[in-house]
TITOR-14402 format. One record per residue (C-alpha): residue in one letter; x, y, z. Coordinates in steps of 0.05 Angstrom, whole numbers, plus 32768, in hexadecimal, padded with zeros to 4 digits. Example, Ala and Ser with C-alpha at 12.3 -4.5 7.8 and 13.67 -1.06 7.14 Angstrom:
2
a80F67FA6809C s81117FEB808F 
END
This chain:
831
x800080008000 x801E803D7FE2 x806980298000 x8041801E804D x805C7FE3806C x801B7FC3808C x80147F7880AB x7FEE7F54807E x7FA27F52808C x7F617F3B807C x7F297F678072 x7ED77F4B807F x7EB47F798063 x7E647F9B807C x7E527F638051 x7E717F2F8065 x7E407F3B80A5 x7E047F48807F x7DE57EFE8099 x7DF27F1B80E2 x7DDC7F5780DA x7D947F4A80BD x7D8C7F198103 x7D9F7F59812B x7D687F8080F9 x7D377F4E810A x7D3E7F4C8152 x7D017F65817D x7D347F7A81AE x7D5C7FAD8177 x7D107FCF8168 x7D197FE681B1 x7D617FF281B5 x7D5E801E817C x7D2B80468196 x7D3C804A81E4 x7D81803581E9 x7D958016822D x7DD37FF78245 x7DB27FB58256 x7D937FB18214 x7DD57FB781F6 x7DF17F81821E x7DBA7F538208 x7DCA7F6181C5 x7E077F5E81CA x7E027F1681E9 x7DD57F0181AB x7E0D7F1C8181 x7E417EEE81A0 x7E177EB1819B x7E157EB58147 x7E2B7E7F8114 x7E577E8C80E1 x7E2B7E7380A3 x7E547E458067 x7E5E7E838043 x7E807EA9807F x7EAB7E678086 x7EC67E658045 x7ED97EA38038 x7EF97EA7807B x7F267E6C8068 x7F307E828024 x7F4C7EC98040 x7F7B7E9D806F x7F997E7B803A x7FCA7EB1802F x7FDA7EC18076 x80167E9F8091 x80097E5B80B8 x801D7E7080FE x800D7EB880FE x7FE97ECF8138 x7FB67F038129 x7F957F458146 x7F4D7F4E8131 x7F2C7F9D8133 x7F027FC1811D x7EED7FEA80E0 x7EA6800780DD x7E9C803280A5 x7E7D806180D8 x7EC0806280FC x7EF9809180F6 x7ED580C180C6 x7EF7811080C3 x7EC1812080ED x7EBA80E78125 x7EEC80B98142 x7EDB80748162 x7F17806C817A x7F16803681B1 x7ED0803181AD x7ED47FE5818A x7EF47FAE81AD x7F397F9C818F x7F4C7F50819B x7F9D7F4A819E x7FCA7F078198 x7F8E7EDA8175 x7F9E7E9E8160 x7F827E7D8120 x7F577E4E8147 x7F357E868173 x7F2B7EBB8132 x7EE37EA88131 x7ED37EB38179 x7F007EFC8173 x7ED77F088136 x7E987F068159 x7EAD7F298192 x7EC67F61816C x7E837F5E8142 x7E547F628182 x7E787FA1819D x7E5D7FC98167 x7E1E7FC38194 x7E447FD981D1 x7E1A80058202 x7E54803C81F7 x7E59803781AB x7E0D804481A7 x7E0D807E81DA x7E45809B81AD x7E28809D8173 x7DE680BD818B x7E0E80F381B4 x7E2D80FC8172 x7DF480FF8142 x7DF980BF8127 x7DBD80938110 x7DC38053813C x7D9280368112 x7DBD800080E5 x7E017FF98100 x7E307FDA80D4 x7E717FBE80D9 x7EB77FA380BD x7EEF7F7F80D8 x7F357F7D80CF x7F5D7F3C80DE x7FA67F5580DA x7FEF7F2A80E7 x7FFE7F418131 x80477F61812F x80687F518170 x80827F998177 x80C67FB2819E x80AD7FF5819E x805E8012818A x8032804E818D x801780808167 x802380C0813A x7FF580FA8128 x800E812080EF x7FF381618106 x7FF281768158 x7FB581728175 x7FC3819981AF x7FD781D38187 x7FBA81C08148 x7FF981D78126 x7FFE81B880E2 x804B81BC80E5 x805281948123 x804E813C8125 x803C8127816B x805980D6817C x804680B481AF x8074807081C9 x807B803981EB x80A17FF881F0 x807C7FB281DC x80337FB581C3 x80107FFB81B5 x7FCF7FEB81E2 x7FF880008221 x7FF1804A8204 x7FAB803A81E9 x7F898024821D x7FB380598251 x7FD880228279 x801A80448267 x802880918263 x805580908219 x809580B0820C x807D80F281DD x80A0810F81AE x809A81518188 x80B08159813F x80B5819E811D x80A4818C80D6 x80BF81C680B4 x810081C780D6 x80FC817E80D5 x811C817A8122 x81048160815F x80E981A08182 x80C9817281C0 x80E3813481ED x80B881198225 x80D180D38240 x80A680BC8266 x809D807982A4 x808D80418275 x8090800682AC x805B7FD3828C x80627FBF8247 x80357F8A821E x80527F5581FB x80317F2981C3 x802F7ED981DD x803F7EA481AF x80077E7B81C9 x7FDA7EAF81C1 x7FC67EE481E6 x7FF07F1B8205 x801A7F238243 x80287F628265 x806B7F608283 x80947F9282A8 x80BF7FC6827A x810B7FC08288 x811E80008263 x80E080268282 x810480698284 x812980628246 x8117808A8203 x80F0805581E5 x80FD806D819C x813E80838187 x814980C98163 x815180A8811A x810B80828131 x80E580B98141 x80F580D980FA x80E4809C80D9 x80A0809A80FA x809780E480F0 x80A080CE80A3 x806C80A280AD x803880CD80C8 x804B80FF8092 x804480CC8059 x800580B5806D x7FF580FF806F x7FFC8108802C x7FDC80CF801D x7F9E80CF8034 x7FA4811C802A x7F9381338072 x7FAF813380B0 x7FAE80E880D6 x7FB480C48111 x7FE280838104 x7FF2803F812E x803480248124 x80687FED8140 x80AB7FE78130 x80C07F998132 x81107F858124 x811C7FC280F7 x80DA7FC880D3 x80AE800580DA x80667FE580D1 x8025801380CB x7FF07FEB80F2 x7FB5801B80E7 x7FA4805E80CA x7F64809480DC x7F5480DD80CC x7F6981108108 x7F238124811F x7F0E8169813E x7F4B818A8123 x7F3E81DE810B x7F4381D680C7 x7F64821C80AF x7F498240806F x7F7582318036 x7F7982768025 x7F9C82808066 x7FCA824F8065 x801B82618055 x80478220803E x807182018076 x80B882268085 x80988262806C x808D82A58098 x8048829C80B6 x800E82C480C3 x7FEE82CF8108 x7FA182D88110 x7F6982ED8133 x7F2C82DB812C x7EFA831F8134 x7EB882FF813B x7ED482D28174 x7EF38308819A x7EC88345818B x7E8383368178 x7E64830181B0 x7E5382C08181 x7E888297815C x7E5C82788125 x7E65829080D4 x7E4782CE80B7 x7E2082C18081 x7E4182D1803A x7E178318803A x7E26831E807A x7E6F831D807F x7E718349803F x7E52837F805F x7E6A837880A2 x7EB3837C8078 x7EA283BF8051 x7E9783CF8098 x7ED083CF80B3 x7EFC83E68073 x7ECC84228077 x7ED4843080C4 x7F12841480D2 x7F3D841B8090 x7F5083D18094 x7F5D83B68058 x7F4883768037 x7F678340801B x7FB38324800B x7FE2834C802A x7FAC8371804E x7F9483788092 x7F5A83528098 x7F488308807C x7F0083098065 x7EEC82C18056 x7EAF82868059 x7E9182B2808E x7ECF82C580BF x7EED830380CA x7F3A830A80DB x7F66833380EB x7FB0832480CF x7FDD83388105 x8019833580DF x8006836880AE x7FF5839480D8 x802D838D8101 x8051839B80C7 x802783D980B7 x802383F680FE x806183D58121 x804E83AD8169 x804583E38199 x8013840A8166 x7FEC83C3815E x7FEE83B181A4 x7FD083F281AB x7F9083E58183 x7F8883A081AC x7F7583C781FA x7F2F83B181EC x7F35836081DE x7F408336821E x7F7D83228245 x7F9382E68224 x7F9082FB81DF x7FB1833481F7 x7FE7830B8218 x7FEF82DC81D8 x7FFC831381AA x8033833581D3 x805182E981DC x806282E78191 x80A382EF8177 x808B83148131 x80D2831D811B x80E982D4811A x80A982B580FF x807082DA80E9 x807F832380D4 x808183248087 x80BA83358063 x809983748033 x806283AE804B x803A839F800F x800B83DF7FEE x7FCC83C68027 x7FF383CF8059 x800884188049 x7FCA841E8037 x7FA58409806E x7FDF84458094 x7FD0847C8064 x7F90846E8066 x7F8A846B80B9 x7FA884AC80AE x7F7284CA8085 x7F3C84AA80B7 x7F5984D180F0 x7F62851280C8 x7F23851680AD x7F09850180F6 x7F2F8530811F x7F1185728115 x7ED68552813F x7F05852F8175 x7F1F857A817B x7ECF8592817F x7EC1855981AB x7EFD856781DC x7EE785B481DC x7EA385A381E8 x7E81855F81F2 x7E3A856D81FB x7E46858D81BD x7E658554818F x7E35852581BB x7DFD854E819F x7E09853E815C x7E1E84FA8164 x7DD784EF8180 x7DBB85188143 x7DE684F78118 x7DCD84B1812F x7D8784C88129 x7D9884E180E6 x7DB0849B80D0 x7D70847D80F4 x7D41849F80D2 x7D64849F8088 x7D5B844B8094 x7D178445809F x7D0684738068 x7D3B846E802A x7D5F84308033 x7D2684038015 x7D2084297FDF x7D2884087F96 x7D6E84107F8D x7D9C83D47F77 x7DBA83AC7FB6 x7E0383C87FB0 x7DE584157FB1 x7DC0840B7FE9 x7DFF83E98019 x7E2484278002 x7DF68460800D x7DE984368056 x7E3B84358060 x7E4C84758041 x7E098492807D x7E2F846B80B8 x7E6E848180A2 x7E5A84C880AB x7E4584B480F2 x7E92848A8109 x7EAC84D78104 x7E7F84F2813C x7E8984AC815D x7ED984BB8152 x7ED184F28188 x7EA784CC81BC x7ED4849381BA x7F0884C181D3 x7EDD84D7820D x7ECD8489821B x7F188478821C x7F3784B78248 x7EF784C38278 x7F028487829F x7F508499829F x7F4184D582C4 x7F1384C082F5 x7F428481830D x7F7984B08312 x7F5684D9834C x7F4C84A1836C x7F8784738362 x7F9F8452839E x7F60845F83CD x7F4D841983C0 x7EFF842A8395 x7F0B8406835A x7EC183DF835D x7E9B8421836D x7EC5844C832D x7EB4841382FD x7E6184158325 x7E62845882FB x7E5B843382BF x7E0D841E82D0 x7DD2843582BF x7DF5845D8289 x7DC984908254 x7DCE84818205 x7DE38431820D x7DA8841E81D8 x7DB583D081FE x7DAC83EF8238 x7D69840A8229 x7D5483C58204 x7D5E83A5824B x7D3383DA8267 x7CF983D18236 x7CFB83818237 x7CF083918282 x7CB383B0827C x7C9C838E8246 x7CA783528268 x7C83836D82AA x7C3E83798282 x7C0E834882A9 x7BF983288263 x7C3C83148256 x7C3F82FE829E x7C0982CB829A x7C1882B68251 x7C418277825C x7C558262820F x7C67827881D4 x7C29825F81B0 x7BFC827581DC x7C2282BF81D8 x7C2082C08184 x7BD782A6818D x7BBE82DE81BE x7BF38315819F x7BD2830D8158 x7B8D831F8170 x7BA58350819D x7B8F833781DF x7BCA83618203 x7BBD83A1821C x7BC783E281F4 x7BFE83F58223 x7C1E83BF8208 x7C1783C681BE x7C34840281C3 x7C7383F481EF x7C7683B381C2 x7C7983DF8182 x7CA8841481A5 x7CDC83D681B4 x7CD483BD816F x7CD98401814E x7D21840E8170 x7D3883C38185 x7D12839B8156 x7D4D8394812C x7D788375815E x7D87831F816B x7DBB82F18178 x7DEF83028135 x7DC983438133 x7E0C835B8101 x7E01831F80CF x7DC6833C80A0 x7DB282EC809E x7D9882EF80EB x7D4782F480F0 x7D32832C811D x7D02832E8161 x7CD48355812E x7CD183158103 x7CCC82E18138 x7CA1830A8171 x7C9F82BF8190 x7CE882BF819F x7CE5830B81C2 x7CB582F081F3 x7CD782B08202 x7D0782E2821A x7CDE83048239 x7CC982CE8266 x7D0C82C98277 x7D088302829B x7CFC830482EB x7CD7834C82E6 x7CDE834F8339 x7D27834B8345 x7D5D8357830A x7D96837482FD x7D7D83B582E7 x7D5183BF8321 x7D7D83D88351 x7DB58400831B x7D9B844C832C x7DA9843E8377 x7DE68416836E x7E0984478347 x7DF5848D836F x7E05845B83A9 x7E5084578380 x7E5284A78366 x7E4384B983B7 x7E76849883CA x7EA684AA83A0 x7E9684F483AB x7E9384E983F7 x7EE584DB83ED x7EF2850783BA x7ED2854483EA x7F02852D8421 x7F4A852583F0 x7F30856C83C7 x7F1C8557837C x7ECF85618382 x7EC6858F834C x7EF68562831A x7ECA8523832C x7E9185498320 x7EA5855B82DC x7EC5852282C4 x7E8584FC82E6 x7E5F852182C0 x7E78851F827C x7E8184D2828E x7E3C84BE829D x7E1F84E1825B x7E5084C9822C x7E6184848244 x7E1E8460822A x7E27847781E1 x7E6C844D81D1 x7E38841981C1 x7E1084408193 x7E3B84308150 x7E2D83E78151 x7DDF83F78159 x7DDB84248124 x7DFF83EF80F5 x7DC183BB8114 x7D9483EF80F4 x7DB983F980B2 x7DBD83A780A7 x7D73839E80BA x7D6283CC8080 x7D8F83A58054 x7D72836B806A x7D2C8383805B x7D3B83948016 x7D6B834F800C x7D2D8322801E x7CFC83547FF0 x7D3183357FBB x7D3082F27FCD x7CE582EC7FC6 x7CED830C7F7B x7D2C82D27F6D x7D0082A37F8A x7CB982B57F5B x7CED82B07F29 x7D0382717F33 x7D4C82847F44 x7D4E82727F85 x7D2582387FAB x7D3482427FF4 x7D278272802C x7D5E82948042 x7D958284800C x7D9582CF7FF5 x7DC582D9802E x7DF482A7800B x7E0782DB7FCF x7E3383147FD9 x7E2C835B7FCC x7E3B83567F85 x7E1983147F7C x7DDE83327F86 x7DE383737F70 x7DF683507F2B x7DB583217F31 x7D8783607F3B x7DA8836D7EF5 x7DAC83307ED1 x7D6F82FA7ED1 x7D9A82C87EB6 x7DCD82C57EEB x7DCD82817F0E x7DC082887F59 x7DC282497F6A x7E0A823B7F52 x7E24827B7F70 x7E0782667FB6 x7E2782207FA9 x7E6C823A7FA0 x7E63826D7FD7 x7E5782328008 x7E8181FE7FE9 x7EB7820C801F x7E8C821B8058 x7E6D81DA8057 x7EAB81B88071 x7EB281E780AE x7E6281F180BC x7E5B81C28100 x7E9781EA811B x7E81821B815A x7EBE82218186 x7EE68249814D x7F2E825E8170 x7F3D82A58179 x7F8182A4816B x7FA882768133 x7FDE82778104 x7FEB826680B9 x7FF9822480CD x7FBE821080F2 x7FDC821C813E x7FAE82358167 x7FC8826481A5 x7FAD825B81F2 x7FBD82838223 x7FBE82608267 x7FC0828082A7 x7FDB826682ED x7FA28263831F x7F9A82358357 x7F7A81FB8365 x7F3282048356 x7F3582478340 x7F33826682F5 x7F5482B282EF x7F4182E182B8 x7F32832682AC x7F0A834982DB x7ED3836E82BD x7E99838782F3 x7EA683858339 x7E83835D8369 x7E848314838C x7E5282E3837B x7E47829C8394 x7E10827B8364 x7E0082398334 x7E23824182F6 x7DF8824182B3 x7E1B82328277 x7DF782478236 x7E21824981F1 x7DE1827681D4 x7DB182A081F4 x7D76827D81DD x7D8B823D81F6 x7D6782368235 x7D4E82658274 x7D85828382A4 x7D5E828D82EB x7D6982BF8320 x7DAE82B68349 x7DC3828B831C x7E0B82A182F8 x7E16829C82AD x7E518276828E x7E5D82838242 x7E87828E8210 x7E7882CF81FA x7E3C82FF81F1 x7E14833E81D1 x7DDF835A81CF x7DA9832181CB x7DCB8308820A x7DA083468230 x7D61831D8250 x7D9582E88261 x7DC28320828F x7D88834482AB x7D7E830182D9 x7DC282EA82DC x7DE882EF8320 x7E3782F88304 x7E4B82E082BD x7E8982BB82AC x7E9C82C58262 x7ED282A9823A x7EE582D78211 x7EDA8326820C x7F03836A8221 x7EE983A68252 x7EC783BE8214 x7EA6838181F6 x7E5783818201 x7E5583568239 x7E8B83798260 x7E6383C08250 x7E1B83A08267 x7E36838982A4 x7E4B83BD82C0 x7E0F83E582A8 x7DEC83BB82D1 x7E1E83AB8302 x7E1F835B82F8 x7E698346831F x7E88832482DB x7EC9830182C1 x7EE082F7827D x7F1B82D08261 x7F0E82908280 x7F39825E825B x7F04822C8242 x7ECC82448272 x7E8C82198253 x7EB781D38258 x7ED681E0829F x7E9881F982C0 x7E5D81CE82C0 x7E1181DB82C9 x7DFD81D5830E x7E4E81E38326 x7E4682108362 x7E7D824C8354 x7E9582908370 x7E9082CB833F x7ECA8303835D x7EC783378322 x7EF48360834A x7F2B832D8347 x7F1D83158307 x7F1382D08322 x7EE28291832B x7EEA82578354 x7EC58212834A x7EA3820B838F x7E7E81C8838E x7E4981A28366 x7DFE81BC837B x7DC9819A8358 x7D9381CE833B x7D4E81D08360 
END
């Protein structure tokens, strides 16, 4: 096989078992299994399993197959389902695996192997995993059993790291079950592919070993070389050659068995690395070359990690190239592709030099923070040339800030006055949407009129971002080293101008409407809302909320997101959620003049009152607004969203398009050019536009920081035992049940209890207003869940290493937002 040395085998093929598997079929017992799987059900099968006949047929072909195998060989028999070992789903050890089998006992291993594929385990797995239980199916493998000096197993990529240029080994003396089934811990060894050198050497206690008997059978024994490197350094490169061979056979990365017997390198067995982060071609660079850092901006910025839509992401991009003068593309700044948004580090480490792009980076959290300042750009991933993006993205930073600065200059002169007619401005904008952006104009005119109108509004929003960055500067500096830290950052609730803010405020009382309180579905809300048996007080609120936050859902920036106007049902499921008596927003007013008294009690006494005052002042009226540019954008994409599915319905009378929805899988242009042109194919565009999508469409926990080789970066912090350290975000100490959600609309979070998630925005509202603390993985001071905490004072944490696997639901946990840390109490079953 394609220069592989393998032990010669036998293969019985799904059909071979066809006879067995129509008994199983037939079984009353499998009509229940399949249907209600239980463990002792599966044993009972199993046990049927074990008692079959091989039939004439089975016989004969059997001996036929043994014909060629050598007279004394002893055999090991496993498994090969063609469910098993897929690029998706691994089975490994799932099967049993019979070892040292003589001929005489291959029937009995064959049948033992066979049964397992009704193992209690096996079926759990696959149902966990998706997989219809329905027929299972299975193959065997009868192979020569080496008797092996040395054995283990390679992955051509790391899958720690995921770092395509690294091969991970894993070794042992005798038989490789020792590392398989854990009884050993393996010598490891690290391979740098590129430079083709060891880079890692862990040798490890190997004191039991497994040798092959030649009665049958194995013996473990104990290892006389236990703490002796168990493959030499000309070994481990042939094995590395292995693993990369096999590589480029199979044409993915792959997890390999081997044995080394005499001086023979045998491959035993050979599956697809499962769960590895496949990186975009586009981004990859060749290995040895200078690589590329990223990170991933709809991880670490915008609350969700799954895809834009195509539409989406190519507004979202003009977006930023607008706002931001990033620019696009090879040798750009940012990497627009199949729905992710990132930013290339390098290049603009290149265009701005380290300290200027550490610079831009205050607002992302700790660890990415940390990870970027750990890289050595010089010696691997600063590119050689400043290509024309990259001065262009300078020069045109440059031209940004010029054309913005006569209003930072107004706005530091006079902020009520520049806060004035950012308000008007916003307003402006606001208005222009509702009444010229669904207008008959062609799809491309209408994104730029709606960019070139929120453009005009970043300028005012230039000079209140200054006030939002130095305000808070100068009010800890009167009071640094007197020890208020939690009251200074209390100043940031109940803030004017947050519009999320205001959306909690009106879900409240809509939510506290006694209608809504004795409504207890969602049926039996659309049913009495559509023959408007609520009150009239609540109409109108209903239409107020919908008239400003209608536009707003989980994804709200992806133009492919429905709105709460469009699914009513799903606004009052979160309304329910809602404990109307005793939130979070409640108490705000009095919590923060509880803070702002305080605070003006000491500085009275140390002789700053009238510089608090001020800077209080100009604080608490500007603060709310740093939100407002991501609203506004809400509001522009729900107008191009209106007129996108007034299009779709006209492609779909046409015949051009068949499905709901798919309009949001063309582009810009696409569509702009099918507005144009009848006899463009839709349905081909849309097929190409997904093609690569397709392969990365189950994947949720994207990373937030990888290279152009596929490594992904963690930061790790020390803590101690039992206790997690982040960032701290909102002051306060909370002792509560943790609540892990991955979306908002997942399930209820009730009062006291404390929220554990990856990362929010502004959906995420109704879910805060009852939480008790929230512990979020990822997000800076100025991410949306950091700023509606403190608005409504909620002790939180972000930058929790791998927060929704470590804590559990139920886990009883300590919340200290002043710290920045959580500790893992106890378990504490829910009510």
């Amino acid at each position: 096989m394609e220069g592989f040395d393998v032990p010669a085998g036998i293969v019985l093929s799904v059909e071979y078992f066809k006879h067995w598997n129509d008994l199983i079929d037939a079984a009353p017992l499998w009509d229940v299994l399949s249907t209600r799987p239980t463990k002792a059900l599966c044993e009972k099968l199993k046990t049927m399993a074990y008692g079959f006949e091989f039939n004439d047929e089975q016989i004969g072909t059997l001996d036929s197959a043994l014909m060629e195998m050598p007279e004394n060989a002893i055999f090991s028999v496993r498994s090969s389902s063609p469910e098993e070992d897929s690029d998706d789903i691994s089975y490994a050890g799932m099967y049993e695996t019979v070892l040292g089998v003589k001929r005489v006992d291959l029937t009995k291993s064959i049948k033992k192997v066979f049964a397992s594929m009704l193992d209690y385990r096996v079926v759990e797995y696959k149902r966990l995993n998706g997989i219809s239980i329905k027929r299972p199916r299975i193959a065997i493998i009868i192979q020569v059993q080496i008797d092996s000096e040395i054995s283990g197993i390679a992955f051509s990529i790391n899958p720690q790291n995921n770092s395509y240029d690294e091969i991970v080994i894993n070794a042992s003396f005798g038989l490789g079950e020792t590392i398989v089934s854990g009884r050993v811990t393996p010598d490891i060894y690290i391979i740098d592919k590129g430079k083709n050198s060891i880079a890692e050497k862990a040798v490890n206690d190997k004191s039991r070993m497994l040798r092959l008997d030649k009665d049958g059978g194995t013996r473990e024994v104990e290892s006389t070389k236990k703490n002796v490197q168990a493959l030499t350094d000309e070994q481990i490169f042939m094995v590395a050659e292995l693993a990369v061979n096999c590589e480029k056979f199979y044409g993915k990365p792959m997890d390999i068995e081997w044995a080394i017997s005499g001086e023979k390198l045998y491959l035993l067995q050979a599956r697809p690395i499962t769960g590895y982060f496949k990186l975009f071609n586009e981004m990859l660079t060749e290995p040895g070359e200078k690589k590329y850092l990223y990170l991933d901006l709809i991880v670490l910025t915008q609350g969700f990690s799954t895809s834009l839509s195509v539409l989406g992401l190519d507004i979202w991009k003009q977006l930023m190239e607008r706002s931001m003068s990033f620019t696009d593309g090879e040798g750009g700044i940012l990497v627009n592709l199949h729905g992710r948004q990132y930013l290339n580090v390098s290049n603009m480490v290149k265009a701005l030099g380290i300290k200027s792009t550490m610079g831009t980076m205050g607002n992302y959290d700790l660890p990415t923070r940390r990870i970027v300042e750990s890289i050595d750009f010089k010696d691997e991933y600063l590119p050689e040339i400043r290509t024309k993006k990259m001065k262009k993205m300078l020069t045109d930073s440059l031209k940004t800030m010029l054309r913005a600065f006569p209003m930072i200059l107004y706005g530091l002169i006079t902020q009520e006055g520049v806060l004035k007619k950012y308000k008007e401005k916003s307003d402006e904008i606001f208005e222009y949407c509702k009444l010229h952006l669904n207008e008959e104009k062609t799809f491309d005119a209408l994104v730029d009129e709606g960019m070139s109108a929120y453009g005009e509004m970043v300028k005012y929003a230039y000079a209140i971002m200054i006030s939002v960055i130095f305000l808070p500067k100068k009010i800890d500096k009167l009071f640094r080293g007197m020890e208020v830290d939690d009251s200074t950052i209390l100043l940031n609730m109940d803030l004017p101008g947050n519009p999320t803010g205001e959306m909690g405020k009106s879900m409240i009382k809509l939510a506290s409407y006694d209608g809504i309180q004795r409504t207890k579905t969602k049926d039996e809300f659309l049913k009495l809302f559509n023959a408007n048996n609520y009150s009239k007080g609540f109409y109108d609120d209903f239409e107020n909320y919908v008239r400003k936050f209608g536009c707003r859902c989980y994804k709200e920036i992806d133009i492919a997101a429905s709105r709460y106007y469009e699914r009513p049902e799903v606004l009052f499921e979160q309304l329910k959620q809602i404990d109307i008596g005793d939130n979070a927003v409640v108490s705000v007013k009095d919590r923060r003049l509880e803070a702002y008294q305080k605070l003006l009690l000491i500085a009275q006494e140390n002789g700053f009152e009238k510089k608090f005052i001020k800077y209080e002042k100009k604080y608490h009226e500007v603060m709310g607004y740093r939100e407002l540019p991501k609203y506004i954008y809400v509001v522009i994409t729900d107008m191009f969203r209106k007129r996108a599915l007034v299009l779709e319905e006209r492609f779909k009378k046409e015949g051009r398009l068949k499905e709901n929805e798919r309009i949001f899988d063309l582009t810009i242009s696409q569509l702009s050019k099918a507005e144009r042109d009848r006899e463009l194919d839709l349905q081909a565009l849309i097929e190409k536009n997904m093609e690569t999508r397709k392969e990365v469409n189950d994947l949720e926990a994207w990373p937030s920081v990888v290279d152009s080789r596929g490594k992904i970066f963690r930061y790790v912090r020390k803590s101690e035992e039992g206790e997690l350290i982040g960032d701290p975000i909102s002051p306060g100490v909370v002792r509560g049940v943790a609540n892990v959600l991955l979306d908002p609309y997942e399930k209820s979070i009730h009062k006291g209890e404390i929220l554990v998630t990856r990362s929010t925005e502004p959906s995420w509202t109704p879910v805060f207003i009852n939480a008790s603390a929230i512990v979020l993985e990822i997000g800076g001071p100025l991410q949306h869940g950091a700023i509606i905490a403190r608005e409504y004072g909620i002790p939180c944490v972000s930058g929790i290493n791998d927060a929704v696997e470590t804590i559990k639901n139920g886990d009883l946990i300590e919340v200290d937002g002043t710290r920045g840390s959580v500790k893992i109490i106890g378990k504490q079953e829910k009510a």
